[in-house]
C-alpha positions in Angstrom: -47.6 -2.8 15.5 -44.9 -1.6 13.5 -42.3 -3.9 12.1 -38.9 -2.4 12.3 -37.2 -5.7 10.8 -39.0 -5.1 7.4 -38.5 -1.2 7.3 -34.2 -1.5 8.1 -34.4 -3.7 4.8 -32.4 -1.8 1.7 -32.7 -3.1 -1.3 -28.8 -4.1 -1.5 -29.7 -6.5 1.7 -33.4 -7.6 0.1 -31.1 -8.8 -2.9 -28.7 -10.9 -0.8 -31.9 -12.3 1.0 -33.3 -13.3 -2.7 -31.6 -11.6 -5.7 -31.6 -8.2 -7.5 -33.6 -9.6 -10.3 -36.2 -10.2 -8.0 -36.3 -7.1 -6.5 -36.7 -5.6 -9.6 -39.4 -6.7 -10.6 -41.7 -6.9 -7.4 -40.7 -3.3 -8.2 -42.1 -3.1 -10.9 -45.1 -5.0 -10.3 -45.5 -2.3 -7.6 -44.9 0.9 -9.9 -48.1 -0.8 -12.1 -50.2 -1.0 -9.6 -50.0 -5.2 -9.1 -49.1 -4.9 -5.7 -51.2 -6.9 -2.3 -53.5 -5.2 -0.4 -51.6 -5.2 3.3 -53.6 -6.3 6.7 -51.3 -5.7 9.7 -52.5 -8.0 12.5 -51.9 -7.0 16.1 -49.5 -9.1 17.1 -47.2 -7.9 13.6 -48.4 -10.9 11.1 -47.7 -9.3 7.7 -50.9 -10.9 5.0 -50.7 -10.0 1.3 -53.3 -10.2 -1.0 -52.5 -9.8 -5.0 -55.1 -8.9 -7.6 -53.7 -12.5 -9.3 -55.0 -14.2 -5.8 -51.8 -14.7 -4.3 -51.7 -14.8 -0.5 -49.2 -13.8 1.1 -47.7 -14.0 4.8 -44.6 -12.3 6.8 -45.0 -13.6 10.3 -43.5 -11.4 13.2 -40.2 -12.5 14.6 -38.8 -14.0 11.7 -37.2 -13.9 8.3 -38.0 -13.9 5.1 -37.5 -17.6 4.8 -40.3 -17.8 7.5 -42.7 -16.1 5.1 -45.3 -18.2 3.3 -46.7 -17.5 -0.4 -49.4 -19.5 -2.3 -47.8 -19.1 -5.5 -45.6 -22.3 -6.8 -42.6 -20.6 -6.2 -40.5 -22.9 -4.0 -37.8 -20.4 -2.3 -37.7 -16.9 -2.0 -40.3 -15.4 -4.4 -41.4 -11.8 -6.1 -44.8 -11.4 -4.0 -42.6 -12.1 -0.5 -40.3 -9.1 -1.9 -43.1 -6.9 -3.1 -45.2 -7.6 0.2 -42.0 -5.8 1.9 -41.6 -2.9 -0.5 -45.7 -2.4 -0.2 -45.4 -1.9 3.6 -42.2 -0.1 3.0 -44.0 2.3 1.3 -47.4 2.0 3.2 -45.3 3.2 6.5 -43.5 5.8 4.7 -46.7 7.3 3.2 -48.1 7.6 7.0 -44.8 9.5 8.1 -45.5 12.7 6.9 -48.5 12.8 9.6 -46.0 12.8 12.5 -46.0 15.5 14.8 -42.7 17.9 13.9 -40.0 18.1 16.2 -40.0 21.5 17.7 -37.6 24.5 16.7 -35.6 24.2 19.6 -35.4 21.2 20.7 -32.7 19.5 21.6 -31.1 17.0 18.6 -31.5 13.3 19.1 -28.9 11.7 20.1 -27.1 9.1 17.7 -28.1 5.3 17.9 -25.2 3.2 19.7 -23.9 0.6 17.2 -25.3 -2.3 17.7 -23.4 -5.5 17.7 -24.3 -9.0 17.3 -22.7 -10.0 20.2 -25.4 -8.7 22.1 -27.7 -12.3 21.4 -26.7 -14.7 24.1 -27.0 -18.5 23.6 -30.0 -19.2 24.5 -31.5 -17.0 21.3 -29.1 -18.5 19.2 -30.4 -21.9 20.0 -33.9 -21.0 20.1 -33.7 -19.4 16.4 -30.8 -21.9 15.0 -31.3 -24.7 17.0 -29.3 -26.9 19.9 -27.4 -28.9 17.0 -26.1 -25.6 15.5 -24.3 -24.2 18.9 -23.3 -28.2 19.4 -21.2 -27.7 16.1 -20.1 -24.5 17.0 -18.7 -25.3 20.2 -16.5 -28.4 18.1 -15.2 -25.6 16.4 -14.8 -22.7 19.2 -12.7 -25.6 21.3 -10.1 -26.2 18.3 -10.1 -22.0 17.9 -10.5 -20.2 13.8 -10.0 -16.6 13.3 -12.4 -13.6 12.1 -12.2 -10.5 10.9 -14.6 -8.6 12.0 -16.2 -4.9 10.3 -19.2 -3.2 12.9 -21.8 -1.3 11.2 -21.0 2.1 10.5 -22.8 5.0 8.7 -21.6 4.1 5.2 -22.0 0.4 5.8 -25.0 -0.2 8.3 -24.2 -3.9 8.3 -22.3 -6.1 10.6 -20.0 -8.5 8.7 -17.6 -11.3 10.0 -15.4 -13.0 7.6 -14.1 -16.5 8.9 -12.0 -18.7 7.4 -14.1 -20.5 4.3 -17.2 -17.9 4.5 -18.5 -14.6 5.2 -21.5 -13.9 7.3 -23.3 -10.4 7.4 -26.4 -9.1 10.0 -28.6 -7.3 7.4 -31.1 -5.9 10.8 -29.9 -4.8 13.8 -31.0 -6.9 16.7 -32.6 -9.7 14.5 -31.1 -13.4 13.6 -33.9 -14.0 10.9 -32.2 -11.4 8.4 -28.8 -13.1 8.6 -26.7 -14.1 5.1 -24.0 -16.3 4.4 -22.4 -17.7 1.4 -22.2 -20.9 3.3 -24.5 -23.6 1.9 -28.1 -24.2 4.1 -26.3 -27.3 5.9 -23.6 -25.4 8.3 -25.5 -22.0 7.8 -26.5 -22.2 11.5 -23.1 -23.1 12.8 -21.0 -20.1 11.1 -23.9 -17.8 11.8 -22.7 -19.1 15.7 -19.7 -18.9 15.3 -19.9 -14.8 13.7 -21.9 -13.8 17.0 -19.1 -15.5 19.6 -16.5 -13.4 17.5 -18.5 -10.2 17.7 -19.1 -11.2 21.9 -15.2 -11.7 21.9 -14.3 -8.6 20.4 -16.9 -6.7 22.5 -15.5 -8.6 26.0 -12.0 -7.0 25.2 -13.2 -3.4 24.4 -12.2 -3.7 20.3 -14.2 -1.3 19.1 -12.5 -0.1 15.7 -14.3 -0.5 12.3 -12.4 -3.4 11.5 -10.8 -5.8 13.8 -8.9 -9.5 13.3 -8.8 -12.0 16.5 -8.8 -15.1 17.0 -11.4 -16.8 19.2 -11.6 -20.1 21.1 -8.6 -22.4 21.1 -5.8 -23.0 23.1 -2.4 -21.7 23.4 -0.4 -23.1 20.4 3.3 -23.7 21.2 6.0 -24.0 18.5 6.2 -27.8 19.4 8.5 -30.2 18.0 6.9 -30.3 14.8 7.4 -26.8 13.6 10.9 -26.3 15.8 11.8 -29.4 13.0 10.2 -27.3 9.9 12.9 -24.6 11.3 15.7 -27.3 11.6 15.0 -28.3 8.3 14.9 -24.4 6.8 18.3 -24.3 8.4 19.8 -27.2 7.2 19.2 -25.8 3.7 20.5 -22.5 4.5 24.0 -23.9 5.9 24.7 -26.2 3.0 23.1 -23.9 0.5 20.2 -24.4 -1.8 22.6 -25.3 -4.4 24.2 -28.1 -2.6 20.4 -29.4 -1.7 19.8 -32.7 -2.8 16.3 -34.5 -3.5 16.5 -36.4 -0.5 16.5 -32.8 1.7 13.9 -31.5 -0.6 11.4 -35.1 0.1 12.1 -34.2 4.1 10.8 -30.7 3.4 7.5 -32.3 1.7 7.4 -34.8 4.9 7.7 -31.5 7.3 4.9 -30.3 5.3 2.7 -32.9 5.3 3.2 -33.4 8.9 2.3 -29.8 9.5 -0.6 -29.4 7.8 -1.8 -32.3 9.3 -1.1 -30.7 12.8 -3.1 -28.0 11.7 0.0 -25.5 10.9 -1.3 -24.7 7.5 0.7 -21.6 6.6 4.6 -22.9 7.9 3.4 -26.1 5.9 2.5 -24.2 2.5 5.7 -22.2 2.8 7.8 -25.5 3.5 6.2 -27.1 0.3 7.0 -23.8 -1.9 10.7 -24.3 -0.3 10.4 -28.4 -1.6 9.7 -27.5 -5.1 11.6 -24.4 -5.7 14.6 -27.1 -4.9 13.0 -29.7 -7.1 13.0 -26.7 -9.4 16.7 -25.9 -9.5 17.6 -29.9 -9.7 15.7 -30.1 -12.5 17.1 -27.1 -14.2 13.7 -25.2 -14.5 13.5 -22.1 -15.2 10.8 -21.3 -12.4 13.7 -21.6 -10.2 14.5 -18.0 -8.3 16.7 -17.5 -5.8 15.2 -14.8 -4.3 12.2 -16.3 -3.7 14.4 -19.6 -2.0 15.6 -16.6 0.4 12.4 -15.5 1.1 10.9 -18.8 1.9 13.5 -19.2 4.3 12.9 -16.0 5.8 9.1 -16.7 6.5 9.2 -19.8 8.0 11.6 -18.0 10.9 9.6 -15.0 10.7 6.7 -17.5 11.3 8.5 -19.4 13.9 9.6 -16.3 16.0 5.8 -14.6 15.7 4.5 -17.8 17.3 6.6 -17.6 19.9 5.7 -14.2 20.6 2.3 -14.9 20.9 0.9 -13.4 17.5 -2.2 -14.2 16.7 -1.8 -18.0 15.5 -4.0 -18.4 12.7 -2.7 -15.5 11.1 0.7 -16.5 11.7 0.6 -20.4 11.5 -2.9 -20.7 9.9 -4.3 -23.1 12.7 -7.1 -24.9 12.2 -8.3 -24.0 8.8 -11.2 -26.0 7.6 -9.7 -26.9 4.1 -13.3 -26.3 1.7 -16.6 -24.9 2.5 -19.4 -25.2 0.1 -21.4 -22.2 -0.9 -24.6 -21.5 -1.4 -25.8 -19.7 -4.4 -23.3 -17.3 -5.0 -22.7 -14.6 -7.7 -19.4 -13.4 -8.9 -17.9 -11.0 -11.1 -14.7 -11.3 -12.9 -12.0 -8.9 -12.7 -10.0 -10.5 -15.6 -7.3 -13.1 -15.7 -3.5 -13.6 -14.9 -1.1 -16.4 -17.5 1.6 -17.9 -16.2 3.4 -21.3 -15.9 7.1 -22.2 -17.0 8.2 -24.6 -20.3 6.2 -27.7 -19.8 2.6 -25.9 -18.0 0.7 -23.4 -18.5 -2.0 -21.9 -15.7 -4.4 -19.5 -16.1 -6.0 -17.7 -12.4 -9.5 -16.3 -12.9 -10.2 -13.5 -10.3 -13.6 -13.6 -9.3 -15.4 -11.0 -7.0 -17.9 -11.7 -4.5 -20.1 -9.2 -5.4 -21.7 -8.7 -1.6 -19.0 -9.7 0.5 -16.1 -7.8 -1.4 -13.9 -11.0 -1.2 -12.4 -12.1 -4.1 -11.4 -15.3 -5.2 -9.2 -17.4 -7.6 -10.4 -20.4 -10.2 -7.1 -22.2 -10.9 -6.5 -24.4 -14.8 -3.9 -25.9 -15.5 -2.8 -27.5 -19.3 0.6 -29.6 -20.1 2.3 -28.1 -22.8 3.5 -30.3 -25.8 7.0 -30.6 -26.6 8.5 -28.3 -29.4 5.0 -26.1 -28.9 4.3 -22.7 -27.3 0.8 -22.1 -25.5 0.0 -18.4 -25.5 -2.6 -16.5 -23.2 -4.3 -16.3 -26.7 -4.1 -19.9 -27.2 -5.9 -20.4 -24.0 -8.3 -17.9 -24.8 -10.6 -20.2 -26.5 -10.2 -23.0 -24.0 -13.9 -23.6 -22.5 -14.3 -23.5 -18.5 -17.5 -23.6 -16.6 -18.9 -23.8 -20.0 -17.8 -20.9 -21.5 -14.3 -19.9 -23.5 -12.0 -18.2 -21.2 -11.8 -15.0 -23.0 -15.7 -15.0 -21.7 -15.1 -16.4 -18.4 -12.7 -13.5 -17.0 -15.1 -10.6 -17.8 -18.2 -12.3 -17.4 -20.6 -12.5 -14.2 -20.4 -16.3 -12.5 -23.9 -17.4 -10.8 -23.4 -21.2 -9.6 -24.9 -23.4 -6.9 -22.1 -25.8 -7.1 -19.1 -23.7 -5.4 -16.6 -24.4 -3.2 -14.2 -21.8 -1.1 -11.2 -23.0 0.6 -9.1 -21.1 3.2 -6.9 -19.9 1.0 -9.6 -18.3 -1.4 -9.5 -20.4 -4.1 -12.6 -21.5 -5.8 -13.7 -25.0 -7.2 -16.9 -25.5 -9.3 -18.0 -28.6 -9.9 -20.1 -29.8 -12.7 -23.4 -31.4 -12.4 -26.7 -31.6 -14.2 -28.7 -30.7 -10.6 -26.5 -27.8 -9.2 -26.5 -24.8 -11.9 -23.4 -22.9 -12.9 -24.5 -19.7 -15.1 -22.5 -17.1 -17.1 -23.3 -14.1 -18.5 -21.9 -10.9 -19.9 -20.3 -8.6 -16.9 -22.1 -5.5 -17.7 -21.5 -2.6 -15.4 -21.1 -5.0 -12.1 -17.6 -3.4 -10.9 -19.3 -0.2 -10.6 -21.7 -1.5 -7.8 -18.5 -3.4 -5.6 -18.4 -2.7 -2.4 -15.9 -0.4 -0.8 -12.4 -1.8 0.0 -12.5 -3.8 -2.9 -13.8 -0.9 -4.8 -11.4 2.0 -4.9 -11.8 5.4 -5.4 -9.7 7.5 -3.5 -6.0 5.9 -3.7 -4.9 7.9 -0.9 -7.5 5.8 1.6 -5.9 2.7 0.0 -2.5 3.3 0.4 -3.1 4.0 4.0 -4.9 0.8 4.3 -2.2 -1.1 3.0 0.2 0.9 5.1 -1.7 -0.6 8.3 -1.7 -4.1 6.9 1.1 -6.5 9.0 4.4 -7.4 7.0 3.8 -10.0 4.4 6.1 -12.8 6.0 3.3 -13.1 8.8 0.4 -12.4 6.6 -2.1 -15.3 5.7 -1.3 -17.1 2.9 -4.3 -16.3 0.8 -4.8 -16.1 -3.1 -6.0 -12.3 -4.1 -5.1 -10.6 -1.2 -4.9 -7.5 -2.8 -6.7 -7.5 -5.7 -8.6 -4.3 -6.1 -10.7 -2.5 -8.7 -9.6 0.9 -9.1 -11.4 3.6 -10.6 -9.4 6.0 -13.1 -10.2 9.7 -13.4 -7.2 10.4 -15.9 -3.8 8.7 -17.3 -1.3 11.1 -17.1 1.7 9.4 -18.3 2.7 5.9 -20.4 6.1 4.3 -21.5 7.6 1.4 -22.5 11.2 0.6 -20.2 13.5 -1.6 -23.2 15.7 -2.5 -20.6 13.4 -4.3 -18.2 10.3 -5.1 -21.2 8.1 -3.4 -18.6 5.0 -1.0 -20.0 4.1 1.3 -16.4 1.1 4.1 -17.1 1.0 6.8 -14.1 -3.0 7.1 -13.4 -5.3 9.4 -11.3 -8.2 8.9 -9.2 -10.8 12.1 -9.0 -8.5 13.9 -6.2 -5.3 14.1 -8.3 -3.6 10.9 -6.0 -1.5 8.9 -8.4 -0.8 5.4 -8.9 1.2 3.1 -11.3 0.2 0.7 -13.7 3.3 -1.4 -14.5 3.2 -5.1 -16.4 6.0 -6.8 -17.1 6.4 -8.6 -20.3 5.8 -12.1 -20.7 6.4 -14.9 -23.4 3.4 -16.4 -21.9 1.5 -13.9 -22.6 3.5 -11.6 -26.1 0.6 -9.1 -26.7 -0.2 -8.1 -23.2 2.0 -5.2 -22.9 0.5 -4.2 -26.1 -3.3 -4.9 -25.4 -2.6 -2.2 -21.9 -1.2 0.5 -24.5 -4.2 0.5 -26.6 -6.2 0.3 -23.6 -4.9 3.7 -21.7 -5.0 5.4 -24.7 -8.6 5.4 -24.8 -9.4 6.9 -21.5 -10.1 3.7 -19.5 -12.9 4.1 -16.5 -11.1 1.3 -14.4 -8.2 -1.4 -14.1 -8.2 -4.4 -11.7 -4.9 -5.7 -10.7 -2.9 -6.6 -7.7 -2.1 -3.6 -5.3 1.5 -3.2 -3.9 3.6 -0.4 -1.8 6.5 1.1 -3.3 8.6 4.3 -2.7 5.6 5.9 -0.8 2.9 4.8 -3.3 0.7 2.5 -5.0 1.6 -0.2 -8.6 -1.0 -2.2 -9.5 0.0 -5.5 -11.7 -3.1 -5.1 -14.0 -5.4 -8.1 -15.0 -8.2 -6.3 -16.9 -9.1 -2.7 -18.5 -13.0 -1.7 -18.9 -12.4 1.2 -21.5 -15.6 2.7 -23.7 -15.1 0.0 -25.6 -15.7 -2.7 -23.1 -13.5 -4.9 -21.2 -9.9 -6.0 -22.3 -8.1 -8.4 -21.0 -4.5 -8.0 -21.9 -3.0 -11.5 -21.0 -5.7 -13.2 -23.4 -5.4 -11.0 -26.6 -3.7 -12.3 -29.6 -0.3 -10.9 -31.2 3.1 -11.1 -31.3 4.4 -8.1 -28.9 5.8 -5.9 -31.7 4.0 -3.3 -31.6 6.6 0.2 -31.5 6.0 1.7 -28.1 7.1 4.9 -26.6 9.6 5.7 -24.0 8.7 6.9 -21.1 10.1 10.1 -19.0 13.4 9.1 -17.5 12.9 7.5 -14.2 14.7 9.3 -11.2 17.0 7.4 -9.3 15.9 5.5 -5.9 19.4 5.3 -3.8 17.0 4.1 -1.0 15.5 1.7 -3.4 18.4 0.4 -5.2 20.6 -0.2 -1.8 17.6 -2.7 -0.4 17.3 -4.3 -3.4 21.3 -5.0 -3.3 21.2 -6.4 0.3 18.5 -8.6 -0.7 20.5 -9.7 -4.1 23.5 -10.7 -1.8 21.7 -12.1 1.1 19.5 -14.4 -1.2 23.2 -15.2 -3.2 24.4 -16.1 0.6 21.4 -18.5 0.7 21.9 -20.0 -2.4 25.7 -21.2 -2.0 25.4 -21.6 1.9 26.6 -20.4 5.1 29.2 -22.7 5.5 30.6 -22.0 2.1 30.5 -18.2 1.6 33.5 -17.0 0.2 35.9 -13.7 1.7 34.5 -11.9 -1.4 30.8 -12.8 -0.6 31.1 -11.0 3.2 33.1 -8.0 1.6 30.3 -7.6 -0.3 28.1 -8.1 2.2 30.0 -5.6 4.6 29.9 -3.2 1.7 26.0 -3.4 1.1 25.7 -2.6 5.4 28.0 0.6 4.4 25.5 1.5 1.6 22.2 1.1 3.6 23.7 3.2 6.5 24.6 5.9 4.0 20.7 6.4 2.7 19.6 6.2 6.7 18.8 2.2 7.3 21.0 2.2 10.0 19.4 -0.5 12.0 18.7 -2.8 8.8 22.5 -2.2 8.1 23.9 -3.4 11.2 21.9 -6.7 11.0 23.9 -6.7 8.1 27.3 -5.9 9.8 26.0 -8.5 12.4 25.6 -11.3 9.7 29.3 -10.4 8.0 31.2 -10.6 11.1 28.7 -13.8 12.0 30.0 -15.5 8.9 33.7 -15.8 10.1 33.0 -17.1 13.0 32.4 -21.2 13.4 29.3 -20.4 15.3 26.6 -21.9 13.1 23.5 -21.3 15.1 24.9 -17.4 15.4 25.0 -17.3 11.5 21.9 -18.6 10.9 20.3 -16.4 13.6 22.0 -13.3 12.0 20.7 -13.6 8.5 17.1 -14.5 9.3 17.4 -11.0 11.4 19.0 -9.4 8.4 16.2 -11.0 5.4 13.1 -10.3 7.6 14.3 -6.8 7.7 15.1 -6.1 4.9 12.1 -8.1 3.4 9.9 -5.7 5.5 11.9 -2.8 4.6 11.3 -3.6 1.0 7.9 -3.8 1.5 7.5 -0.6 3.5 9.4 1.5 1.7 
């Protein structure tokens, strides 16, 4: 009997199932002639035996966790691996003997994909267990959200992201060889709740690569609590956020609270955001920004009105979001690290790649910062996390048994002498991530982001677009005076160009210096955050991997006064520059109120509709026109109405364009 489980096995899915350590060396061990002598029983029992007297056993119909070994090894061990490589190669050996397909005959036809959804209940509780499908039904009757990629050519392996883990089908039609971050505990469950979204997707004919739905559930309405989030969103964009006193902003944090607990998680985030950017201007702080007020504002209606059109709710509201999911052992590699913070805090985001899911992740510090002192990225740099000084930390890989992913991607470690958190030098781990997170050809990414939904309706998830990007030249670098920005135009291996632009920071003096230095010694690949603009691609850079090694600019020491060069004058954007103007005065009309916007104000705004009609936004511009003539009217709910229309668009617009 042939086993067709062990064959399908790659090495990439043997090292989820165990580790690539592992399957290194029951390599090895095979190369020098240390592997088991195989007996295939007739039924498909696997039995091993190694020159040391190890015995051991792969039965048929199950996994590798089913597999028994007499070593001491108590989990997944090397003899289990080489056992599989030795048939591996015992059935490939016995290939050649196969009796050639004639001349002319007719090609075989392709294998339909499989899908996962294909394994009714009944297997999934024989395999997992009743208790497994009784905790996924808990779940499938409150509803949670997946995003779904089928096996293709490139990627022979079905994947399902949920909200707090990822799950992934290493064998066509088998449940043994199934992997999940997800600790042991609730392993069964998510690996339930994968298949129901893959049966879902295949009941409503969704057959693309990659496909988002939501399963189980029932219809959300807006309800009372969210239609009061939008009341509330209102009430600060009549009286102005200037005029908005603490007691508005503690109603906001009660509206949030109240929504989260409602399961509304995404409206609730955005109405806390709204809270302390208010706390923010009361206080004076300089973390205070209007635009971002305006924008707040805008998503919560953009929110609202998506709900009501029946988008897909835990996209749009973030329903029923379990907040943390622990992980099993998991291994991450950094992609560098991001210092912000305003006059009394410092924060520091480590980006942290999954390295077989793709997904990446954020671990959040935080530090006070002492009156009368200043606390530099370089100051930081020193600072030990996880056990290690950050300046190690963000290009290092992370192996732990103690993490935690919530549903907004943020990662918690916690310490403790039993579960084991590891760190060691990154090596050449960004070279082996998959694709998507992984890019080499700019143009496929660009398109991808071009098919993404507008931000405002997005999930509100840490790293969203954090990509490492592989550089096949750097054609161009300058330093803007004006705006302290340092941009670099880069290549990929096709010619398609992106932007590398960093803004400069006193939280951070020698970054803009550090990325300099960096491109001018032919860097291999940058990590950042991916964006749209004018047709193509900036990335907000967090790390550099030069010849040299890996550089993380926000981290390095100095002063910022090092004499850079100007680049190539930019060419004007009329397109671009009339957007960002309607966006400057509608967040200015947010900021001193409807009810108090002067006859100057709605010139200008009438003005700004004039300008975006001249470089072809003729729709975005009469929202515009719509939201002058609604400001002299007394017609309140009109007003408001009229510049949610015109922010949503022109936040999209900005987005698209």
């Amino acid at each position: 009997m042939t086993r067709a489980d062990l064959l399908s096995l790659t090495p990439d899915a043997l090292a989820a199932l165990a580790n690539r350590g592992l399957v290194k060396r029951a390599a090895k061990d095979l190369d020098a002639g240390n592997g088991p002598e195989i007996t295939v029983s007739p039924d498909g029992d696997i039995d091993g035996a190694f020159p040391d007297g190890t015995k051991t056993s792969l039965p048929a119909g199950a996994g590798l966790e089913a597999a028994t070994c007499s070593c001491a090894a108590t989990g997944t061990c090397r003899h289990r691996i080489c056992l599989v490589l030795a048939y591996q190669r015992t059935a490939s050996e016995a290939e050649p003997g196969a009796e050639p397909a004639a001349p002319d005959a007719e090609p075989a036809a392709p294998e339909p994909a499989w899908s996962p959804g294909t394994f009714d209940d009944e297997a999934l509780a024989r395999l997992l267990g009743q208790r497994a499908l009784t905790a996924a039904r808990r779940t499938h009757r409150t509803g949670y959200s997946a995003r779904i990629r089928r096996p293709t050519p490139q990627d022979p392996v079905a994947q399902v992201e949920l909200p707090t883990c990822t799950v992934r089908f290493l064998v066509p039609d088998e449940l043994g060889y199934v992997h999940t971050d997800a600790v042991a505990a609730v392993r069964g469950e998510v690996t339930v709740l994968a298949v129901w979204a893959f049966r879902v997707a295949d009941e409503r004919g969704l057959t693309g690569d990659e496909i988002r739905l939501d399963v189980g559930g029932s219809a959300v309405t807006t309800g009372d609590g969210l239609d009061a989030a939008v009341d509330l969103a209102d009430q600060v964009l009549l009286e102005g956020a200037m005029h908005a006193g603490p007691v508005l902003a503690a109603a906001l944090g009660r509206a949030a609270a109240d929504l989260a607990a409602g399961g509304l998680h995404w409206p609730a985030a955005a109405l806390d955001d709204l809270a302390a950017q208010l706390a923010a201007y009361h206080d004076r702080r300089a973390d205070h920004d209007p635009g971002r007020i305006a924008g707040l504002l805008a998503e919560v209606h953009a929110r609202h009105r998506a709900a009501r059109a029946g988008g897909h709710r835990s996209q749009v509201l973030g329903t029923n979001e379990s907040a943390e999911t622990p992980l099993r052992r998991v291994r991450l590699a950094a992609l560098g690290c991001r210092v912000a913070g305003t006059d009394g805090t410092r924060t520091a985001g480590i980006y942290l790649a999954h390295t077989g899911t793709g997904i990446v992740l954020v671990l959040k510090r935080h530090w006070d910062v002492p009156d009368g002192t200043s606390l530099t990225g370089a100051d930081l740099a020193g600072r030990r996390i996880l056990g290690a000084p950050l300046r190690s930390l963000a290009a290092a890989n992370v192996v732990s048994e103690s993490a935690t992913r919530s549903a907004g991607r943020v990662v918690r470690v916690a310490a403790g002498r039993i579960a084991k958190t590891t760190v060691t030098p990154l090596g050449d781990a960004w070279e082996s991530l998959p694709a998507g997170l992984l890019v080499r050809d700019l143009s496929a990414e660009r398109r991808a982001l071009d098919a993404l939904p507008p931000r405002l309706v997005r999930p509100r998830v840490e790293a969203e677009l954090v990509r490492v990007i592989e550089i096949a030249e750097v054609r161009d670098i300058g330093y803007h005076p004006g705006s302290q920005r340092l941009e670099a135009v880069v290549a990929d291996a096709e010619g398609t160009t992106a932007v590398v632009s960093a803004d400069y920071s006193p939280h951070r003096p020698a970054a803009l210096d550090a990325l300099a230095e960096a491109f001018a010694q032919t860097p291999r690949f940058v990590t950042g955050s991916v964006r749209r603009d004018r047709g193509g691609l900036v990335i907000d850079p967090f790390a550099v991997r030069t010849g040299d090694g890996i550089v993380v600019p926000d981290l390095v020491a100095g002063d910022g006064a090092a004499a850079l060069d100007a680049p190539a004058a930019e060419p004007r954007d009329p397109l671009g520059e009339a957007v960002d103007a309607a966006l400057a005065v509608t967040a200015e009309t947010a900021h001193r109120g409807l009810l108090g916007v002067s006859h100057g104000l709605r010139n200008r705004i009438a003005r700004t509709a004039g300008t975006l009609e001249k470089v072809g936004l003729r729709t975005t511009a009469e929202t515009l026109t719509a939201l002058a003539a609604a400001l002299a009217s007394d017609d309140q709910a009109r007003t408001v109405q009229a510049w949610a229309d015109a922010r949503i668009r022109l936040q999209t617009a900005a987005e698209l364009r």
